[in-house]
ZADREN-837345 format. One record per atom (N, C-alpha, C, O, CB): atom name; residue number from 1; x, y negated, z. Coordinates in Angstrom, 1 decimal, m for minus. Last residue first. Glycine has a CB too. Layout:
<nodes>
CA;NUM;X;Y;Z
...
</nodes>
This chain:
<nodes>
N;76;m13.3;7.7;8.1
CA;76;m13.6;9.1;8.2
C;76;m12.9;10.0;9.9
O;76;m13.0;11.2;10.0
CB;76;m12.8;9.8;6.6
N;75;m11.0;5.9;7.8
CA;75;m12.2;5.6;8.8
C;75;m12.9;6.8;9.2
O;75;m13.2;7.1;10.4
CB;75;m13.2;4.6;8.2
N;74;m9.8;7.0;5.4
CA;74;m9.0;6.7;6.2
C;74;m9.9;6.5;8.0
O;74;m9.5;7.0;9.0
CB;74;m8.2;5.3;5.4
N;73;m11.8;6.6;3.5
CA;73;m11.4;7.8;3.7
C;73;m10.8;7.9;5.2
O;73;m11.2;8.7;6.0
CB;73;m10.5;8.2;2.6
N;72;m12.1;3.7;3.2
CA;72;m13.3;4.7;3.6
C;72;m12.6;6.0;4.2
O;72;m12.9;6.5;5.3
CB;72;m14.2;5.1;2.2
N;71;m9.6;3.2;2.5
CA;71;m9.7;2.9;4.0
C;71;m11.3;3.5;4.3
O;71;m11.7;3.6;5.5
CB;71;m9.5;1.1;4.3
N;70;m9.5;4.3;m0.2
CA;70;m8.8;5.3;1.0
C;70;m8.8;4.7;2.6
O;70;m8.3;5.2;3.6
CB;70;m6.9;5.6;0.5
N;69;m11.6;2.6;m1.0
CA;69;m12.0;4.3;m1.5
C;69;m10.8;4.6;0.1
O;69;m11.1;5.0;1.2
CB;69;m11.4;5.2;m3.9
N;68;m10.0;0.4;m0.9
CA;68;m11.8;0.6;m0.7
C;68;m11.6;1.9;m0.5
O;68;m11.6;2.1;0.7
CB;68;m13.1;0.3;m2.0
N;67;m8.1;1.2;m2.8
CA;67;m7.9;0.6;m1.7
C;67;m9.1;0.9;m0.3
O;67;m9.1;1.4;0.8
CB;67;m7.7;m0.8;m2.1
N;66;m9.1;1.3;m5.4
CA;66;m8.5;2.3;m4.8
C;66;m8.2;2.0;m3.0
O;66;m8.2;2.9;m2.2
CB;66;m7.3;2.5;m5.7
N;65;m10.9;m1.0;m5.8
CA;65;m11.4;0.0;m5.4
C;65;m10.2;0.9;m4.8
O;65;m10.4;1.3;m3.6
CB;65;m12.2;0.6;m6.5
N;64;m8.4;m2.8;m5.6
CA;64;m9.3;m3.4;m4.7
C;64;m9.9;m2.2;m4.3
O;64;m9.9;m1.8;m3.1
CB;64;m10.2;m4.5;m5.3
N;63;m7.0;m1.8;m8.2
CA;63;m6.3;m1.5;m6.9
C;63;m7.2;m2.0;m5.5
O;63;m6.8;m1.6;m4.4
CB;63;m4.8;m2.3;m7.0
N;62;m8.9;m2.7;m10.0
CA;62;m8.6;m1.1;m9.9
C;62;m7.8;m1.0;m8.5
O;62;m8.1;m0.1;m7.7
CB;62;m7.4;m0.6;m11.4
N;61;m8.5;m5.6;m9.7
CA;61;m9.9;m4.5;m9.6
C;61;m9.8;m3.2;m8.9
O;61;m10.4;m2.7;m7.8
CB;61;m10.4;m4.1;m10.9
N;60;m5.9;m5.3;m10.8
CA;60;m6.3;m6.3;m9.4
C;60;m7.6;m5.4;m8.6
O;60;m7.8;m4.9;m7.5
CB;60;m7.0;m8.3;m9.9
N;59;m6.0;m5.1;m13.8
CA;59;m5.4;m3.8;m12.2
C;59;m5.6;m4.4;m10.7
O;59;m5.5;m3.8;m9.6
CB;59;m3.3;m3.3;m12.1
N;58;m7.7;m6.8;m14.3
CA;58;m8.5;m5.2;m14.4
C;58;m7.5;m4.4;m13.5
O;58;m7.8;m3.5;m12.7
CB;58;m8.7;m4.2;m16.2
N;57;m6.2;m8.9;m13.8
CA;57;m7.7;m8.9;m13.3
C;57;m8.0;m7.3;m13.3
O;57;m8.5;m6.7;m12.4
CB;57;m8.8;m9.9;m14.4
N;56;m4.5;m8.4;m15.9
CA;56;m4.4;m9.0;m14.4
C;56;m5.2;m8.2;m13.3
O;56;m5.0;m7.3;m12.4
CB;56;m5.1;m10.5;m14.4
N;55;m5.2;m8.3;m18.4
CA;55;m5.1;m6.7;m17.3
C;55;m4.9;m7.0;m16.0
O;55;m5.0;m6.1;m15.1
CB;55;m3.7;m5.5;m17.6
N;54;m6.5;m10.9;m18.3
CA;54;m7.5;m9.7;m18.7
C;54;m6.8;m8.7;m17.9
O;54;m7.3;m8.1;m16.9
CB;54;m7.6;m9.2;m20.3
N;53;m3.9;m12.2;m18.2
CA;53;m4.7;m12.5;m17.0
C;53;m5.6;m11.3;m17.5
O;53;m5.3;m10.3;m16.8
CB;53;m5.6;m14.2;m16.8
N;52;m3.1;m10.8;m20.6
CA;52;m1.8;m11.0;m19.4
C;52;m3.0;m11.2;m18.4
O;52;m3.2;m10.2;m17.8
CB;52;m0.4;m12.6;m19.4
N;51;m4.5;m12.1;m22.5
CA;51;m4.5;m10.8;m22.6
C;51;m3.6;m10.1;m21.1
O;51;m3.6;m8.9;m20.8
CB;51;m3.7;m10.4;m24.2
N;50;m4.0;m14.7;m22.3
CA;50;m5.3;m14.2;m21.8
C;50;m4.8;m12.8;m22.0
O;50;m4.8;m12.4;m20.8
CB;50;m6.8;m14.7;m22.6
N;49;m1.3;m15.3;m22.6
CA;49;m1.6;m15.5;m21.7
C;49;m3.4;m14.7;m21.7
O;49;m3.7;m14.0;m20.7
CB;49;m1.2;m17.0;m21.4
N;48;m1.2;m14.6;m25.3
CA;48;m0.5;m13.4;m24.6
C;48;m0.6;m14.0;m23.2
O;48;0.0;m13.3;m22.3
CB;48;1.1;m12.9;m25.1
N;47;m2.8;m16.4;m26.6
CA;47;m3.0;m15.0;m26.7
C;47;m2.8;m13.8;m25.5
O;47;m3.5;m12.8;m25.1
CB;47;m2.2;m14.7;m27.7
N;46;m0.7;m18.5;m26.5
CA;46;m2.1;m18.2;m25.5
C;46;m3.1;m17.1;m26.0
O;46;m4.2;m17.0;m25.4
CB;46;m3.1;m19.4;m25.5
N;45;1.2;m17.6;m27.8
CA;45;1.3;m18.0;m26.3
C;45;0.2;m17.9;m25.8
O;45;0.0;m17.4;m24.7
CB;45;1.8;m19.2;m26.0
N;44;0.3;m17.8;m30.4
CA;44;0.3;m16.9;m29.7
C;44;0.5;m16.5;m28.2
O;44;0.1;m15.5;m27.6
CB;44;0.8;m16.5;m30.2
N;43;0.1;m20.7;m30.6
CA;43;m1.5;m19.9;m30.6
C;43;m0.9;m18.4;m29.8
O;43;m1.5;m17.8;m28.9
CB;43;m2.3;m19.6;m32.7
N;42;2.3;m21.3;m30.1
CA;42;1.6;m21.5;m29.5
C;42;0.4;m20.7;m28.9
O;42;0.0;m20.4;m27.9
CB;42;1.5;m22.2;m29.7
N;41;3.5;m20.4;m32.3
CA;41;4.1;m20.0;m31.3
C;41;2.8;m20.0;m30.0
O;41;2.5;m19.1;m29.2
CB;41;5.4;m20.7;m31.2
N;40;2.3;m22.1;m34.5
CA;40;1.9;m20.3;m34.0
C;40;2.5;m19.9;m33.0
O;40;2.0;m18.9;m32.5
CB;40;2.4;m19.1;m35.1
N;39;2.8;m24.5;m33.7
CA;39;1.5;m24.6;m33.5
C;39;1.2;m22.7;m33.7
O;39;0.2;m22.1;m33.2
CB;39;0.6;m25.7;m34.8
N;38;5.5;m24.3;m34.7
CA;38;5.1;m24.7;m33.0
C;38;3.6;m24.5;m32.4
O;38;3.2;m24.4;m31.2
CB;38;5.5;m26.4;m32.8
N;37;5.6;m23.8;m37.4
CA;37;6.0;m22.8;m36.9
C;37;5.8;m23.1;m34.9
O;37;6.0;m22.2;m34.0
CB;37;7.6;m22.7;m37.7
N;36;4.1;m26.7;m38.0
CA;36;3.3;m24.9;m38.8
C;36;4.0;m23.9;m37.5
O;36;3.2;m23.2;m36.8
CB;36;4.2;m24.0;m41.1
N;35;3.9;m29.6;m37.1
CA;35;4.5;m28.1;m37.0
C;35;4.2;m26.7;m36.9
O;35;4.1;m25.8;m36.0
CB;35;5.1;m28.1;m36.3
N;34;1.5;m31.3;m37.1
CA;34;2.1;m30.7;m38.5
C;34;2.8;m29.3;m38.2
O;34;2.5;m28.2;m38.7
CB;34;3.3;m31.7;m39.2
N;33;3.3;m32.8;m34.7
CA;33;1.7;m32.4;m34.8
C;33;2.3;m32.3;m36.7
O;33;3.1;m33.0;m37.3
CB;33;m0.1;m34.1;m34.0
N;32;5.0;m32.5;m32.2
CA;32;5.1;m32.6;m34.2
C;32;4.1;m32.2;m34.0
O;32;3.8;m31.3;m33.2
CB;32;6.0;m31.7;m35.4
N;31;3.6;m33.8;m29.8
CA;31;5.2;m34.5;m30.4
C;31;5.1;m34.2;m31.6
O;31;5.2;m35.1;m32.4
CB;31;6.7;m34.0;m29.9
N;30;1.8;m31.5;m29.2
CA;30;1.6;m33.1;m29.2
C;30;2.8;m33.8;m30.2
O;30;2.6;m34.2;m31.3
CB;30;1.7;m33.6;m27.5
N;29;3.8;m30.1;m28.7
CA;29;2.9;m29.4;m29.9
C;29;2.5;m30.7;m30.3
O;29;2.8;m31.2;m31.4
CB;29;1.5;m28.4;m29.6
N;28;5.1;m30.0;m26.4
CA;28;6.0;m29.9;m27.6
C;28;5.3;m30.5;m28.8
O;28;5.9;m31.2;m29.7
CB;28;6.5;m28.5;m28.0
N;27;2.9;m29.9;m24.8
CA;27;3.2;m31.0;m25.0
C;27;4.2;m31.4;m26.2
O;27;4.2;m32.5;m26.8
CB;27;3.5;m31.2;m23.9
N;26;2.5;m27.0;m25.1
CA;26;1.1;m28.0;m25.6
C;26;1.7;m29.4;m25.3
O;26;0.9;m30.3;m25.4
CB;26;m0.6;m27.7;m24.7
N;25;4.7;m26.2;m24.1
CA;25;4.4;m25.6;m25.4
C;25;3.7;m27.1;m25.7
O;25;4.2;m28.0;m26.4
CB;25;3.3;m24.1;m25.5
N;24;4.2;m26.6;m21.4
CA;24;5.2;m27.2;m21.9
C;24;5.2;m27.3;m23.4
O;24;5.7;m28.2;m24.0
CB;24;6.3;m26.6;m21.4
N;23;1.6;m25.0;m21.0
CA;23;1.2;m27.0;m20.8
C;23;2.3;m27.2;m21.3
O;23;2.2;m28.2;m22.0
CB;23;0.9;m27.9;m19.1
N;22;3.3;m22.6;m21.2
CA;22;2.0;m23.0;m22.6
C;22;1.6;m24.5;m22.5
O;22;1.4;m25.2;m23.5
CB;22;0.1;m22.1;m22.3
N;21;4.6;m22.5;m19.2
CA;21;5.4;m22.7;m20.3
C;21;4.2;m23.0;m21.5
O;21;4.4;m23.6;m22.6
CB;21;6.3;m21.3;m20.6
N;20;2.4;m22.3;m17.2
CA;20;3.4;m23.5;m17.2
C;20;4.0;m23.7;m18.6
O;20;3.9;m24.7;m19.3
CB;20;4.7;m23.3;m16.0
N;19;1.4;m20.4;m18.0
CA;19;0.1;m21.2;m18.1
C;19;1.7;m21.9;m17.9
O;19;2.1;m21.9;m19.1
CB;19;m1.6;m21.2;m17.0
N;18;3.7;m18.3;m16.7
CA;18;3.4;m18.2;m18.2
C;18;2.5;m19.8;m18.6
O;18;3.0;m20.4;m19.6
CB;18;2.3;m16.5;m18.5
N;17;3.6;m19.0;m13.8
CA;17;5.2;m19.1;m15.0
C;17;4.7;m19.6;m16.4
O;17;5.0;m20.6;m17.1
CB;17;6.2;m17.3;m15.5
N;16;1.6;m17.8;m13.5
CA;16;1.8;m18.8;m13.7
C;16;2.7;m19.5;m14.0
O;16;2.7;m20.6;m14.6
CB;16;1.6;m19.1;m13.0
N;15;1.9;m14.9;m14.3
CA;15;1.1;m15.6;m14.8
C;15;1.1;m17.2;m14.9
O;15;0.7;m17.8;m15.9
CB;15;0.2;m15.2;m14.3
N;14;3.7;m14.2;m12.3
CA;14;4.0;m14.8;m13.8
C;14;3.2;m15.2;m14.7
O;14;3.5;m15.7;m15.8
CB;14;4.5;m14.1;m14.5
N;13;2.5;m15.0;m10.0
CA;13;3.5;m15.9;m10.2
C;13;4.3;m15.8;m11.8
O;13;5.0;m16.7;m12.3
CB;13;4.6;m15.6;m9.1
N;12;0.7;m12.4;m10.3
CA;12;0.2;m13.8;m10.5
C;12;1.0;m15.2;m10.8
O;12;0.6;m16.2;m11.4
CB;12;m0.4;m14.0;m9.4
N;11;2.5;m10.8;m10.5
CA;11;2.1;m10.6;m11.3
C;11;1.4;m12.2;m11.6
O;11;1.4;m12.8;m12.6
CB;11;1.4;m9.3;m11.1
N;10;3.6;m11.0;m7.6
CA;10;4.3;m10.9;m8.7
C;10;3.9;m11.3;m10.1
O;10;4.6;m11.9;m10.9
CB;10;4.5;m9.7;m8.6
N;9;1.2;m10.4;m5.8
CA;9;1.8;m11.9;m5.9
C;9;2.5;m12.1;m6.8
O;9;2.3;m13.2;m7.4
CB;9;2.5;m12.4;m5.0
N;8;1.0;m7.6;m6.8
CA;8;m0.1;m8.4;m7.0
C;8;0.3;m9.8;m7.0
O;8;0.0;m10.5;m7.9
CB;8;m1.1;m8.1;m6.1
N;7;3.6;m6.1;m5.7
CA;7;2.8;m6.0;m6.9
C;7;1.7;m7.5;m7.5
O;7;1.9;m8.2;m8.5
CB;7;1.8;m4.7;m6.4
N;6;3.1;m6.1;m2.8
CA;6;3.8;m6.9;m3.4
C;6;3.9;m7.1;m4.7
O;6;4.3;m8.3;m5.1
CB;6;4.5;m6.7;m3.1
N;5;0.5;m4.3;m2.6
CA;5;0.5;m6.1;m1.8
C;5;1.4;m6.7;m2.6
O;5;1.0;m7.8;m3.1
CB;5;1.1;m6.3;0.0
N;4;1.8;m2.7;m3.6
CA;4;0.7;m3.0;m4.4
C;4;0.6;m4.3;m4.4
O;4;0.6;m5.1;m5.3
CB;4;m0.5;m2.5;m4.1
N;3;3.8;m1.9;m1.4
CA;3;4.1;m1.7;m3.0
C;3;2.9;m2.4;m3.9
O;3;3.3;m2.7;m5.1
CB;3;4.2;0.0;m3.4
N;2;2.4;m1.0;0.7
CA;2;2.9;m2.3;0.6
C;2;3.2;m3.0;m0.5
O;2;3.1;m4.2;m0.8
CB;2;3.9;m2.3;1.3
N;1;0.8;1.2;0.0
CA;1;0.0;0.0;0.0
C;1;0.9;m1.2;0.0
O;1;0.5;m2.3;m0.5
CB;1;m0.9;0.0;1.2
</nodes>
């Protein structure tokens, strides 16, 4: 369980790493507005930030029930 606890702050601090480097992105983007090759980096940057928070969230879940399930057990 400690392994998860520490798991989970990890995961959120790169998430937020990540949302930092996309507001740095979206200010680059501002500056060449035209720039074909800054405006895909981008788009994909925020691709790979939602797709990053989506499994976030689904192992955040997954580890809430597993958790649930063995302090039921554990109370037993």
């Amino acid at each position: 369980m400690d392994e998860s606890d520490n798991q989970l702050p990890r995961s959120r601090a790169a998430i937020e790493r990540l949302e930092r480097a996309l507001q740095r992105l979206e200010g680059v983007t501002a500056h060449h507005n035209g720039d074909l090759f800054l405006e895909g980096e981008l788009r994909r940057a925020h691709e790979d930030y939602r797709r990053l928070d989506e499994a976030s969230r689904l192992v955040e879940a997954r580890l809430d029930g597993a958790i649930g399930r063995l302090t039921l057990i554990l109370e037993e």
